[in-house]
C-alpha positions in Angstrom: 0.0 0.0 0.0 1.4 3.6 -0.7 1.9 6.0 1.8 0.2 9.4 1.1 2.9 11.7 1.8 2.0 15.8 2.1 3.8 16.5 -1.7 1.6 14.4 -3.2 -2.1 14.9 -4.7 -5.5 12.5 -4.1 -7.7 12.9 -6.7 -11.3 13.3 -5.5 -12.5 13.0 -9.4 -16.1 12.0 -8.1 -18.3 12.7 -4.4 -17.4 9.2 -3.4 -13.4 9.7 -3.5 -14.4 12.4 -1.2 -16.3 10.1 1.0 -14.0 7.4 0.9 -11.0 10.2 2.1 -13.2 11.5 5.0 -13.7 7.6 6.2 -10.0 7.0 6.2 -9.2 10.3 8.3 -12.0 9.2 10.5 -10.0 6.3 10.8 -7.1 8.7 12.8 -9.1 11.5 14.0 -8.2 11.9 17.8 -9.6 14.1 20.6 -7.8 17.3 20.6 -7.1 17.6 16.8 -7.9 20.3 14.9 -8.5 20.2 10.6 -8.2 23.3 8.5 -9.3 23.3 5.4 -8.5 25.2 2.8 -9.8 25.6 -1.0 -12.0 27.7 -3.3 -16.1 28.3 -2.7 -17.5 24.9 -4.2 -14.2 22.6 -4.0 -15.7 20.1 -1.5 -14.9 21.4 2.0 -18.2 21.1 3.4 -19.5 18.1 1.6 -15.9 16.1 3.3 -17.0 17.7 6.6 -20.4 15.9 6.2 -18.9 12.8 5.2 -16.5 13.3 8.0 -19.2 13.9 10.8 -21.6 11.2 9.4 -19.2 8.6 9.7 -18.3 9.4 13.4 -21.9 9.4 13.8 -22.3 5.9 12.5 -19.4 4.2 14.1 -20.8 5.6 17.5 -24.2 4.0 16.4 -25.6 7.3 16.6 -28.1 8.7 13.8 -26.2 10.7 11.1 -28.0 14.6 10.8 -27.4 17.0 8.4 -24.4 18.7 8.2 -24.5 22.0 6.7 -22.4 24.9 6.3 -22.1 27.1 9.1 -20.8 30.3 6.9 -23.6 32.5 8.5 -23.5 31.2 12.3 -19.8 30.6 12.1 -19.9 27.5 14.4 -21.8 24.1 14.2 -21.7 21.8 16.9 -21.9 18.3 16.9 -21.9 15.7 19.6 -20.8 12.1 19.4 -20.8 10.4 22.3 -18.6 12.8 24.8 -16.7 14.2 22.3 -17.6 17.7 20.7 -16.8 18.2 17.2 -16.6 21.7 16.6 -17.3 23.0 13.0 -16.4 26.2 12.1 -16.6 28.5 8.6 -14.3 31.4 9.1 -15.1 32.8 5.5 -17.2 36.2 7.0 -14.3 37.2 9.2 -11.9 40.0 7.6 -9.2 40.0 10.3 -7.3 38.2 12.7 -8.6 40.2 15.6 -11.9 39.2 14.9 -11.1 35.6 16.0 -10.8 36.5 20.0 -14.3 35.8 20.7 -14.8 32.4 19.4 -12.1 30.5 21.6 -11.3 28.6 18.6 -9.1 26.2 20.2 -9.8 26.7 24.1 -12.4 23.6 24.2 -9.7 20.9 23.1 -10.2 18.2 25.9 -13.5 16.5 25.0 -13.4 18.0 21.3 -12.3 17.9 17.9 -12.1 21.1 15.8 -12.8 21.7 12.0 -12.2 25.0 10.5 -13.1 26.2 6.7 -11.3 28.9 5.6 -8.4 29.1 8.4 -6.0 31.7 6.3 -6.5 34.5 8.6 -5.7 32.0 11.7 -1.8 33.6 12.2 -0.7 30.9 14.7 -0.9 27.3 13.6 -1.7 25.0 17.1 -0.7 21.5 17.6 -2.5 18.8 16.5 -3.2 20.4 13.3 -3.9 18.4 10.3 -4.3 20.5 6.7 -5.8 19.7 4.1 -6.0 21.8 0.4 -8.7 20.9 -1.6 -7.8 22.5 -5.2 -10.3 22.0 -8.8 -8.6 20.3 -11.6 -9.0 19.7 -15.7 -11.0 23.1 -15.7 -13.1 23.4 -12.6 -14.2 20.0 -13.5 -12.0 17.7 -10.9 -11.0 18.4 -7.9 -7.9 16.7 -5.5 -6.3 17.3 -2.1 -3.2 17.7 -0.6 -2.9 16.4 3.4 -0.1 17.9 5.8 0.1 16.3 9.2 -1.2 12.9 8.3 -0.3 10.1 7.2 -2.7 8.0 5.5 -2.4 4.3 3.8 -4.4 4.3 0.8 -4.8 1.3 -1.2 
């Protein structure tokens, strides 16, 4: 099995690479890490959070819900058994500053933390794994490129 290393590209040519992708990182998700994720409006960070969060869902035998965007609230919790998983879309914010009222990553004990659109985040915390989602062959593909993971893929 090869090694995904954080130089190379997974193509996510179709929804279900995408879902297959957030099952493995389920796979290695651990209380107290944190996921940015970075890309363009439309490139598939929200629909990998769904896939994500639904998976945790069903490995806990819990329902799966709907996992939307939370671009307007800015936060969407979910909770899985004890753990929190902590969704955030930072796209609204214009500044760095305006980041001191959400606590972004005060809650880490019982929690897992996933941010969309982390650019204007200036210090990077532990725990972090990144992952750039990026369009391909004219806005018609799309892959993504993991930092801070280390995935087997067959």
């Amino acid at each position: 099995m090869p090694i995904a290393t954080s130089s190379e590209r997974i193509n996510l040519f179709s929804e279900n690479k995408t879902k297959e992708l957030a099952n493995k990182i389920s796979l290695n998700l651990r209380i107290n890490d944190i996921v940015f994720l970075y890309g363009e409006m439309g490139v598939g960070k929200t629909t990998f959070t769904r896939y994500l969060i639904n998976e945790l869902q069903k490995k806990n035998n819990l329902k799966e819900t709907e996992v939307t965007s939370p671009t307007f609230s800015i936060l969407n919790e979910y909770l899985i058994k004890k753990i929190k998983i902590n969704h955030y879309d930072l796209f609204r914010l214009k500044s760095s500053a305006e980041l001191k009222n959400l606590d972004l990553f005060s809650d880490r004990a019982n929690s897992i933390t996933i941010v969309e659109w982390p650019e204007i985040i200036k210090e990077k915390p532990q725990n972090l794994i990144e992952l750039k989602f990026k369009y391909e062959k004219n806005y018609e593909k799309r892959s993504v490129q993991i930092k801070g993971l280390d995935l087997l893929f067959k």
